[in-house]
Structures are given as C-alpha cells and as structure tokens.
C-alpha positions as protocol buffer text, in pm:
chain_id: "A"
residue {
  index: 1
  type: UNK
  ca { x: -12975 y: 7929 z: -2893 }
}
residue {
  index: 2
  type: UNK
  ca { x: -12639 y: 8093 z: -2923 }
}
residue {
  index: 3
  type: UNK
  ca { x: -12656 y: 8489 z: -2840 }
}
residue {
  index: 4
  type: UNK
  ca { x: -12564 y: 8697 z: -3156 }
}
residue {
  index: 5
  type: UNK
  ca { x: -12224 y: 8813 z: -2985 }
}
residue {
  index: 6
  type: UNK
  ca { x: -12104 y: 8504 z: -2939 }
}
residue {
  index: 7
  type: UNK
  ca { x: -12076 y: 8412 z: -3275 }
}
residue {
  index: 8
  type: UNK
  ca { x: -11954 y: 8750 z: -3382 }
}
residue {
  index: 9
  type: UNK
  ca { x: -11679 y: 8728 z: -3110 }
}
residue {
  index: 10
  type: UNK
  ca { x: -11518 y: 8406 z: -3228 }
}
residue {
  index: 11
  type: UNK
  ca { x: -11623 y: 8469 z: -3640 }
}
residue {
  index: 12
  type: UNK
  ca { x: -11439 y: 8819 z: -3590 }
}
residue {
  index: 13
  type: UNK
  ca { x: -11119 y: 8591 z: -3463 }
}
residue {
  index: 14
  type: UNK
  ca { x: -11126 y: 8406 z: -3763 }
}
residue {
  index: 15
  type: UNK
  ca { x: -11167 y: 8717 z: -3973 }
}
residue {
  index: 16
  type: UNK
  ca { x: -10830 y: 8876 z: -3834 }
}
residue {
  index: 17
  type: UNK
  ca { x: -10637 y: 8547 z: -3826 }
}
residue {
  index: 18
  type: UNK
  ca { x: -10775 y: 8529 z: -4216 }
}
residue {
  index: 19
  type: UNK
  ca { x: -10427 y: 8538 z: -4365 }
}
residue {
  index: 20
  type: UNK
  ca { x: -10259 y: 8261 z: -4101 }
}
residue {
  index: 21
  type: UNK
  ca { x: -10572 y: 8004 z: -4198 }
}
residue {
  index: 22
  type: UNK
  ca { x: -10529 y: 8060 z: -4541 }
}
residue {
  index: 23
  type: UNK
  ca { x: -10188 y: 8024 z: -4515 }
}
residue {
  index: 24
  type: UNK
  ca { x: -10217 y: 7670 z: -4380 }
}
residue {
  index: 25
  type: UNK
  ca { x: -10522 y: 7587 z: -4575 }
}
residue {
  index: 26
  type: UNK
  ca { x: -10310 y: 7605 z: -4893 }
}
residue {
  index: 27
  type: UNK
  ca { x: -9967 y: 7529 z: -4753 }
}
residue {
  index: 28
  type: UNK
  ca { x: -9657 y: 7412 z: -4931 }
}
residue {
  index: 29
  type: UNK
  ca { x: -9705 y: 7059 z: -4809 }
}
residue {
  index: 30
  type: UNK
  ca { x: -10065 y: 6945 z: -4920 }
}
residue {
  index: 31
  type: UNK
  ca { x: -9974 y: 7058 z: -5271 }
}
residue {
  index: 32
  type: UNK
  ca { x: -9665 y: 6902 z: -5284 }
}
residue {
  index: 33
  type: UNK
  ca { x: -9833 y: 6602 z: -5144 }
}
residue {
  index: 34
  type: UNK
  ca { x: -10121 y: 6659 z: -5407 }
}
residue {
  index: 35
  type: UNK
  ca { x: -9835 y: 6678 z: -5674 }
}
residue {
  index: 36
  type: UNK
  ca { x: -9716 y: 6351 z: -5494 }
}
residue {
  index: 37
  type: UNK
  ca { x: -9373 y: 6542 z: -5440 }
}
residue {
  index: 38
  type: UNK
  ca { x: -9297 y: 6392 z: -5149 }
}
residue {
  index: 39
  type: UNK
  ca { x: -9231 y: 6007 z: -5091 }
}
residue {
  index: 40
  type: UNK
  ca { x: -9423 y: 5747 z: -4911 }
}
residue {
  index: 41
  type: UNK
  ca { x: -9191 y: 5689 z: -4640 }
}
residue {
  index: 42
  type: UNK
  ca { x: -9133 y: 6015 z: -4584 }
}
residue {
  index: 43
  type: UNK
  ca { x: -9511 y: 6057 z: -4469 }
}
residue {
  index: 44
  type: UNK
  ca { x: -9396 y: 5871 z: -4145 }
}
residue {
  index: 45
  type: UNK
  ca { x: -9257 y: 6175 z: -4035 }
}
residue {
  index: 46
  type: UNK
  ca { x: -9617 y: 6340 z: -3995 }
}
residue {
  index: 47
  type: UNK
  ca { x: -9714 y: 6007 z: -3829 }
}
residue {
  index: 48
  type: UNK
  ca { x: -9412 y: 6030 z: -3560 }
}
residue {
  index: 49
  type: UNK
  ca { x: -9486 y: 6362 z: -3504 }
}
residue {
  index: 50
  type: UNK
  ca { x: -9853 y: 6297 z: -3478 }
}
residue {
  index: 51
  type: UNK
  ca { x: -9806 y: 6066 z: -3197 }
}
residue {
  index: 52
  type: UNK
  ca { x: -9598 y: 6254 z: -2977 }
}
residue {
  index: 53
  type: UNK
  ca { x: -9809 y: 6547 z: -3030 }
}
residue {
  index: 54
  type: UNK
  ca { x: -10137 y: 6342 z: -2886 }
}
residue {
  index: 55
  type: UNK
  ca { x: -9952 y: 6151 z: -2647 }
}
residue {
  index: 56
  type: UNK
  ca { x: -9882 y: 6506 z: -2493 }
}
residue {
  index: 57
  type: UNK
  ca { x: -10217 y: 6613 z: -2555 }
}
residue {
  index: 58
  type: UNK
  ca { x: -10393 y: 6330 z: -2347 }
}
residue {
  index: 59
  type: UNK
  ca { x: -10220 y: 6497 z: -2075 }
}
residue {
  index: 60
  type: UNK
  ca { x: -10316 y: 6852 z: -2146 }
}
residue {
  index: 61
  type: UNK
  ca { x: -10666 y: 6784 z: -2156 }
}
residue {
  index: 62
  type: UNK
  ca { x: -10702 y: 6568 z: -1843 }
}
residue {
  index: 63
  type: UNK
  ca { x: -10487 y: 6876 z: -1669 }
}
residue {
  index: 64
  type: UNK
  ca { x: -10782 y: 7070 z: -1787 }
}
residue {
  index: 65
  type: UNK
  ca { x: -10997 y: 6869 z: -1667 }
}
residue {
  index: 66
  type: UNK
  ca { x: -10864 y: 6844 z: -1322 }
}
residue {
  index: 67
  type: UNK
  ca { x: -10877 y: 7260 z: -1346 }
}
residue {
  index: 68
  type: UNK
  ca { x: -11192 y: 7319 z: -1441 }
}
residue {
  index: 69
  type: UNK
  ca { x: -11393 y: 7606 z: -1344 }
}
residue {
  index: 70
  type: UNK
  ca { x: -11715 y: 7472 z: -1385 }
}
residue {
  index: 71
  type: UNK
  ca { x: -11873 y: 7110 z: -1495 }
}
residue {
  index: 72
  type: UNK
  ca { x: -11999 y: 7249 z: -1814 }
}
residue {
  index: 73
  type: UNK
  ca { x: -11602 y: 7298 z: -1873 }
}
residue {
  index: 74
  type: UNK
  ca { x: -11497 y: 6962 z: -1745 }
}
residue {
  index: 75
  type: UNK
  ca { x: -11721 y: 6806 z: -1972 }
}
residue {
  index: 76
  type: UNK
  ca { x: -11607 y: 6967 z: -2320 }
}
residue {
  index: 77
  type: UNK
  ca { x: -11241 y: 6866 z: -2187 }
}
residue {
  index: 78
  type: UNK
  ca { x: -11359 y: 6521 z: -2092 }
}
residue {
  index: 79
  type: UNK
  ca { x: -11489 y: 6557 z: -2454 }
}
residue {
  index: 80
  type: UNK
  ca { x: -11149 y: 6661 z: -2610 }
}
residue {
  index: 81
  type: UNK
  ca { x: -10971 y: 6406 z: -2394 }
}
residue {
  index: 82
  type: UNK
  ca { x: -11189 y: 6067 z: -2548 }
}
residue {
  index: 83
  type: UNK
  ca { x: -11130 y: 6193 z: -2856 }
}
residue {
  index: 84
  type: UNK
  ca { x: -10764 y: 6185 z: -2835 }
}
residue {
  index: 85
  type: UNK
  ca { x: -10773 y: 5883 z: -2708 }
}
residue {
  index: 86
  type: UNK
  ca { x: -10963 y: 5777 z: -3012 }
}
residue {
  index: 87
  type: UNK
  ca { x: -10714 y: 5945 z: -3248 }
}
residue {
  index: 88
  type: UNK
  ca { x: -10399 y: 5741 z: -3079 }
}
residue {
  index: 89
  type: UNK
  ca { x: -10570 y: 5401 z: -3126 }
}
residue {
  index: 90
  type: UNK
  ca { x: -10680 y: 5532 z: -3500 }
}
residue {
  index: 91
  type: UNK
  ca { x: -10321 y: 5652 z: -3558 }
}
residue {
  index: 92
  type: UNK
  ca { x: -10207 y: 5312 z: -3551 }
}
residue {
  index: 93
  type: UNK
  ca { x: -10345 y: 5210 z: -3890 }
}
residue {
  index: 94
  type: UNK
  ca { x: -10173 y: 5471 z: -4056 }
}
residue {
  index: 95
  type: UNK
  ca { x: -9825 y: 5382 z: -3850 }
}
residue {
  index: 96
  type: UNK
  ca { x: -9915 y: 4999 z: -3990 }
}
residue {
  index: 97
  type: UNK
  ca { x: -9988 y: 5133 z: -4377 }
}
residue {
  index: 98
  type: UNK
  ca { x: -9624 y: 5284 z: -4347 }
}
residue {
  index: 99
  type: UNK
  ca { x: -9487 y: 4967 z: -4185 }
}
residue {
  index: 100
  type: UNK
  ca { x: -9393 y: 5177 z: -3829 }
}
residue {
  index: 101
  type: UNK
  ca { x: -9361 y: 4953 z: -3522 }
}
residue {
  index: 102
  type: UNK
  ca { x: -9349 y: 5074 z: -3157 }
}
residue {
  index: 103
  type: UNK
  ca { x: -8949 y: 5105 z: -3139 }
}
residue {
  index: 104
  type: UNK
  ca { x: -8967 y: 5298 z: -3415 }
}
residue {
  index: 105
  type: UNK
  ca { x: -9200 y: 5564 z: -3245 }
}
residue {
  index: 106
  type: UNK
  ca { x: -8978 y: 5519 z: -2954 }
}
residue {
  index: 107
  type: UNK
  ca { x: -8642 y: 5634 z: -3058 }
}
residue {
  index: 108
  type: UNK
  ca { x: -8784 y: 5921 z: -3291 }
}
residue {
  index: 109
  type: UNK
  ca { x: -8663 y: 6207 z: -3166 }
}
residue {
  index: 110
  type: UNK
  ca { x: -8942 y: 6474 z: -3253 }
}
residue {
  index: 111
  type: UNK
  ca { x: -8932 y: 6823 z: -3451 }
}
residue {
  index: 112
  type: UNK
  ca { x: -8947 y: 7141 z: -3192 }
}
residue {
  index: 113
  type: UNK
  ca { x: -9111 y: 7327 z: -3470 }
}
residue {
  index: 114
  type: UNK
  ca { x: -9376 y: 7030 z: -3481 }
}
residue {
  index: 115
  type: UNK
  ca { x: -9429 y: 6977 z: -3099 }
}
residue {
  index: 116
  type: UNK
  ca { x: -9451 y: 7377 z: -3051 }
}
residue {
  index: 117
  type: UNK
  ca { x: -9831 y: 7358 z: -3058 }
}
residue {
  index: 118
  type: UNK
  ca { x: -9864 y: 7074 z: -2776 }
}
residue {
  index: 119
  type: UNK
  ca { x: -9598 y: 7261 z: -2585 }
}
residue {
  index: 120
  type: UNK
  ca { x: -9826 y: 7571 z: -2587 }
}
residue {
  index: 121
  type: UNK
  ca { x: -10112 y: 7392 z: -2514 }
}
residue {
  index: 122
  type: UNK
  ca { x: -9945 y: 7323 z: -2202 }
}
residue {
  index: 123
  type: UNK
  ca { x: -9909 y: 7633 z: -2105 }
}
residue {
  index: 124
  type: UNK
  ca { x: -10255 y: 7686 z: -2157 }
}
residue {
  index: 125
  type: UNK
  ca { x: -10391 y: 7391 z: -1967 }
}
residue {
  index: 126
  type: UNK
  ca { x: -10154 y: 7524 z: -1676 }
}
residue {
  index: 127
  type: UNK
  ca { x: -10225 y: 7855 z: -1662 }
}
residue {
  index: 128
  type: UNK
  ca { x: -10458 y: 7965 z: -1898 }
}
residue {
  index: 129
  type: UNK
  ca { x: -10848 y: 8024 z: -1827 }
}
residue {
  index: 130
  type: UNK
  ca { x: -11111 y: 7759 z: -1942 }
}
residue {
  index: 131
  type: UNK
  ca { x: -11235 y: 8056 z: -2207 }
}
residue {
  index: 132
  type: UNK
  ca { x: -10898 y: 8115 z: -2320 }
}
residue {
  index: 133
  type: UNK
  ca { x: -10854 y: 7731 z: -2425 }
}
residue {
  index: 134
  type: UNK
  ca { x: -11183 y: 7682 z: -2606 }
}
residue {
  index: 135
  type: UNK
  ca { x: -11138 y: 7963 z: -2772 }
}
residue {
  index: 136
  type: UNK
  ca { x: -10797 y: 7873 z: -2886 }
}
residue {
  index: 137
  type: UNK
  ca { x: -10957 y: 7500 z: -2981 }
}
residue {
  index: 138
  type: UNK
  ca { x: -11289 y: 7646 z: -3170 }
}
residue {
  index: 139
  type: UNK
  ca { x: -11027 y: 7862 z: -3425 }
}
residue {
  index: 140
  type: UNK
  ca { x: -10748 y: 7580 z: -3448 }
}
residue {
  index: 141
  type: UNK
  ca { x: -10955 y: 7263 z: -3484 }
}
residue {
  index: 142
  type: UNK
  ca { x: -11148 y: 7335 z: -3809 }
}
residue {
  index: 143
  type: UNK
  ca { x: -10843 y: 7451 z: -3955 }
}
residue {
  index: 144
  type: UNK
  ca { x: -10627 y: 7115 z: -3837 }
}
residue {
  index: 145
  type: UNK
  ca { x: -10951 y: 6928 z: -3928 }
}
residue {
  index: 146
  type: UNK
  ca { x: -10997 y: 7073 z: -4333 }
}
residue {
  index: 147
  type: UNK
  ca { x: -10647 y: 6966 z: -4379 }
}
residue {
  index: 148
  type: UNK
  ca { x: -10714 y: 6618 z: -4216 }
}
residue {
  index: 149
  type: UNK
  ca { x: -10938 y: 6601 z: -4511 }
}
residue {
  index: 150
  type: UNK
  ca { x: -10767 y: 6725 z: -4773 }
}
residue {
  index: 151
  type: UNK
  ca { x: -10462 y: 6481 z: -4694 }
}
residue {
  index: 152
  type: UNK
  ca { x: -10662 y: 6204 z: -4646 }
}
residue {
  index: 153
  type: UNK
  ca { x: -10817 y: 6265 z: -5015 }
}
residue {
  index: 154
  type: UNK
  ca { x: -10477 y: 6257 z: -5144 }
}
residue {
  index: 155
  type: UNK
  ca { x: -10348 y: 6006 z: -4997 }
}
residue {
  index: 156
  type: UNK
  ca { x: -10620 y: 5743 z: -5116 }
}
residue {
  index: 157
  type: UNK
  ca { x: -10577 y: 5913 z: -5498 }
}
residue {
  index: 158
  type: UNK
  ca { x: -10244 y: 5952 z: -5502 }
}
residue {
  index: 159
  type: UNK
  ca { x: -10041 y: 5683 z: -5202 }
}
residue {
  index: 160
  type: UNK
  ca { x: -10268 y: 5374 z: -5194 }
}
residue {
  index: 161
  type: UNK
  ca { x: -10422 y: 5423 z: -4813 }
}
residue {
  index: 162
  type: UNK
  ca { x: -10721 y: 5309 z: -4762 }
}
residue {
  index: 163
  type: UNK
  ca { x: -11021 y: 5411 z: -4565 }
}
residue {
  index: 164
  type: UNK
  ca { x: -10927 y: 5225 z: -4251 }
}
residue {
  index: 165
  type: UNK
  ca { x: -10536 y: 5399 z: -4277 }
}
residue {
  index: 166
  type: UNK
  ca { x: -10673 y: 5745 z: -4322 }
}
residue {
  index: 167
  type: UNK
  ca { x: -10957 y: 5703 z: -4043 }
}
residue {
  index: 168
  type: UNK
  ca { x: -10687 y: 5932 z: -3840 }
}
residue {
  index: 169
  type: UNK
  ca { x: -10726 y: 6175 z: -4068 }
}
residue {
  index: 170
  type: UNK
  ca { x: -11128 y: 6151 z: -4127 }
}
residue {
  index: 171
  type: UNK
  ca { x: -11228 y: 6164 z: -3790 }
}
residue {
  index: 172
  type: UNK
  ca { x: -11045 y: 6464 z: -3719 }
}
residue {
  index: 173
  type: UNK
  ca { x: -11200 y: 6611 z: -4078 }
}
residue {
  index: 174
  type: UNK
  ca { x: -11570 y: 6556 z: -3919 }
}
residue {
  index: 175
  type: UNK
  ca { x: -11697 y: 6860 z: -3795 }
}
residue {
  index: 176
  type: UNK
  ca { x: -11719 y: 6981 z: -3443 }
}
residue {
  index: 177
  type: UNK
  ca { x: -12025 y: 6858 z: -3264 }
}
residue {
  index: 178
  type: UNK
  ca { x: -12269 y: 7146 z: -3257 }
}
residue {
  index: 179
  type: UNK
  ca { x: -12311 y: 7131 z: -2879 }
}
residue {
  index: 180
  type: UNK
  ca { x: -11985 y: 7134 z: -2774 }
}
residue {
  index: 181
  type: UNK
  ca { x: -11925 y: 7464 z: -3002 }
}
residue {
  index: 182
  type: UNK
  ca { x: -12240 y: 7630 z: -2842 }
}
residue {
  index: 183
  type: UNK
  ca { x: -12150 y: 7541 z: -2494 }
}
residue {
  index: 184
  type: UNK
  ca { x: -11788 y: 7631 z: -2543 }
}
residue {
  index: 185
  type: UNK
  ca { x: -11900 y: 7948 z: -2674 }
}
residue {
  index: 186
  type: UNK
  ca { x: -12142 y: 8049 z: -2374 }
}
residue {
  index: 187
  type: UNK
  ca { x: -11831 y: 8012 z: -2192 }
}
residue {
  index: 188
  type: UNK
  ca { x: -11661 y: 8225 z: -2438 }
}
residue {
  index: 189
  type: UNK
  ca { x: -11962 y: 8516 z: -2420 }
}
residue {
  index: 190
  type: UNK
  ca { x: -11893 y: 8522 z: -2067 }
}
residue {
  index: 191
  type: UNK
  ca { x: -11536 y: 8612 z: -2094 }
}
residue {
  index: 192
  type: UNK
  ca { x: -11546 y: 8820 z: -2398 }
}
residue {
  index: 193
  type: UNK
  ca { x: -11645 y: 9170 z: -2161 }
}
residue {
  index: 194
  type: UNK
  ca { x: -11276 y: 9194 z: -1976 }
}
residue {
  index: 195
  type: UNK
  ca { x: -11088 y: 8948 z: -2151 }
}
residue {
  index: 196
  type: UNK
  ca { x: -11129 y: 9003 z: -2508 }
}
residue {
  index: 197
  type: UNK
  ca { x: -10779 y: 9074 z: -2610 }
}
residue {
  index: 198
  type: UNK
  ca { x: -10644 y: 8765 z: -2394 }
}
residue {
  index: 199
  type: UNK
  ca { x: -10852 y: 8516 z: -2635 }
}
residue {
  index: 200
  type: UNK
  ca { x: -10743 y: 8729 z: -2902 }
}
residue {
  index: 201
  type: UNK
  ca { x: -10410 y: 8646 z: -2828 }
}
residue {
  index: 202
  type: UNK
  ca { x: -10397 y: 8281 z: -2706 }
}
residue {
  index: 203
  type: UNK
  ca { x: -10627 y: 8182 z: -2985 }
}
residue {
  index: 204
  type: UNK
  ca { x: -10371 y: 8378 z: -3268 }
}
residue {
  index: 205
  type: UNK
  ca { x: -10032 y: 8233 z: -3078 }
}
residue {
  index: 206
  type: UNK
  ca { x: -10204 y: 7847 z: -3066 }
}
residue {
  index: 207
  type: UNK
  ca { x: -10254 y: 7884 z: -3511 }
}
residue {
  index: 208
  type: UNK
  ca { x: -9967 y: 8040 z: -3553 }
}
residue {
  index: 209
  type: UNK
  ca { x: -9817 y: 7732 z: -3340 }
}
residue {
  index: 210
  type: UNK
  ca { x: -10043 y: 7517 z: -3635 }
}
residue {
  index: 211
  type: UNK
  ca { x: -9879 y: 7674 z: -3930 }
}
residue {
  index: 212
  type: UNK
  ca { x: -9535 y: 7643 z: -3784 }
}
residue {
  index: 213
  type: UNK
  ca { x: -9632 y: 7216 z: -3794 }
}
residue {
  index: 214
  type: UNK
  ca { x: -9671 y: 7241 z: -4119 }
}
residue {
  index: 215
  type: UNK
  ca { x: -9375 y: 7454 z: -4171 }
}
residue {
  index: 216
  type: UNK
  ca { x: -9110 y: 7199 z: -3996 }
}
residue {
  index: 217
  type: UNK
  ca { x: -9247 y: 6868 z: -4137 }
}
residue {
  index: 218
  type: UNK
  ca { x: -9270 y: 7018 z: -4531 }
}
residue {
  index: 219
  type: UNK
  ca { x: -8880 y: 7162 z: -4458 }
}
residue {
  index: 220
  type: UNK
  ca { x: -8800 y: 6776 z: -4350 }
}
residue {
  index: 221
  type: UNK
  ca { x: -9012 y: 6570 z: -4607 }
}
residue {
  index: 222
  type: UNK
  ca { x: -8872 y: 6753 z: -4901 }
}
C-alpha cells in the first residue's frame, strides 16, 4: 500500500501545475477540432509529428533502461518502452485513415515546438535521476492520455475514424496501470526528502514541453 506522502507529493505537483493542465485540457485545438474547424488532412500533421516524437522516444526509454538504478526502475522503463512500441505499430492505422505512406513520414520535416517534449526527455534519460523521470511521466501522461480521449471521441463524431484508426489514441486514453504508478511512486517517496524541488522542476518543464505540442500543431492546422 502506497505511504500517505507519496501520494501527497505527486497530487501536490498536480495542484501547482493546475493552471498548465487545464490549459491543455481545454486547449484551442480540441475545440476547434470539436467545432470541426480544422480539416481532415490537416490532422496528418499531429500524425507526422506523432511519429517522430515516438520514434525518439523508443530511444529514450531503452537509454533509461540501460541507466537504471535499480531493477524495479528498469522494469517500469521496460514498461514505457513496449508500450511505445505498441503505439508506433497502432499509429499506422491512423497514418492509413489519412492516406500517409512511409515517404511521406520520411521527408516531413518536424515542428521544434512539437518535438520539444521528446528533446527534453532526452535530457532526462541522459542525465536525469530515475525519480526525476517518473515523476515527470506520472504528471504528463494522464494529461497526454485525457486528450487522447477526447480527440479520439471527436474524431469518430465528427471525421469518420473508426475504432481501429483511433486505437492510437485509445490506448494512450486507458489509464495507467495501478502498479506501475505505485512502484514508480515508492521510487518517488524515496527521493522526495533532498530532491523535492528537482521533481518539482523536471516534472513542470516536461508539461510545459506538452502544452507547447499543442501550441505549434493548432498554430499550423489553422
């Protein structure tokens, strides 16, 4: 069972970094989505970005992996690593609903303000501490993951996807197993005592990061 201050600790995160999830919870580009604002083809924009974003990922995580302090870390990265995996192969049915082939993916030339978040997490697979990342991944996920399923709604009322082109999108909406929160918060506990204010800060830079995606690919699907 989790201790009390563990839950506090990462609940108290989410409390300061209120306005920022809000922010991206209700941002400019689900409602103009939800309005249906923006046109089909220019959803292949999040798709592009998408790709290069989890491409980079798969690396991140199996850097982690290869760093990991303990085996009770390695395993929530091996974790984080299949299920990237998962999402590329499940990304592909969305790239086919919006008639994207390979060469396509291969001469986009990606958004900085979109590929700021893998970039980061890069920095935190190379030099940041296994707390530091899981704590950064237990604020940022849900978020990423409610919007997963708020698009996906929309886009099977509003765009014609069906449930195998948004699977993408609902697998990322399920929620977080309970285990890997728990264990990834033991970790957590363990850090909190002298380095609070470091998973403070990598966990508020990594959403920010989030709400910048959102940011860039609304500014260039309008």
């Amino acid at each position: 069972m989790a201790h009390p201050n563990q839950v506090d600790f990462i609940e108290r995160i989410k409390s300061e970094l209120s306005t920022t999830i809000d922010a991206i919870h209700n941002h400019e580009y689900i409602n103009a989505l939800d309005k249906y604002e923006i046109r089909k083809e220019k959803l292949q924009i999040f798709v592009f970005e998408q790709y290069h974003i989890i491409a980079n990922d798969r690396r991140n995580f199996a850097l982690m992996i290869s760093k990991a302090s303990n085996d009770i870390a390695s395993v929530l990265f091996t974790d984080c690593l299949k299920a990237e995996i998962d999402a590329l192969k499940n990304l592909a049915a969305m790239a086919k609903e919006l008639n994207i082939d390979d060469r396509e993916i291969d001469y986009y030339q990606p958004l900085a303000g979109c590929q700021a978040y893998t970039n980061y997490l890069t920095r935190l697979a190379m030099y940041g501490s296994d707390a530091e990342i899981l704590s950064a991944l237990l604020i940022d996920l849900p978020v990423w993951g409610a919007n997963c399923n708020r698009i996906s709604s929309i886009l099977k009322k509003h765009y014609g996807f069906s449930n195998q082109s948004c699977i993408f999108l609902d697998k990322f909406a399920c929620p977080l197993p309970e285990e890997f929160i728990l264990k990834s918060k033991k970790l957590i506990d363990n850090a909190v005592p002298e380095h609070g204010r470091g998973l403070r800060c990598v966990s508020r830079i990594l959403l920010d990061y989030e709400l910048l995606f959102w940011d860039t690919i609304y500014r260039h699907s309008k």
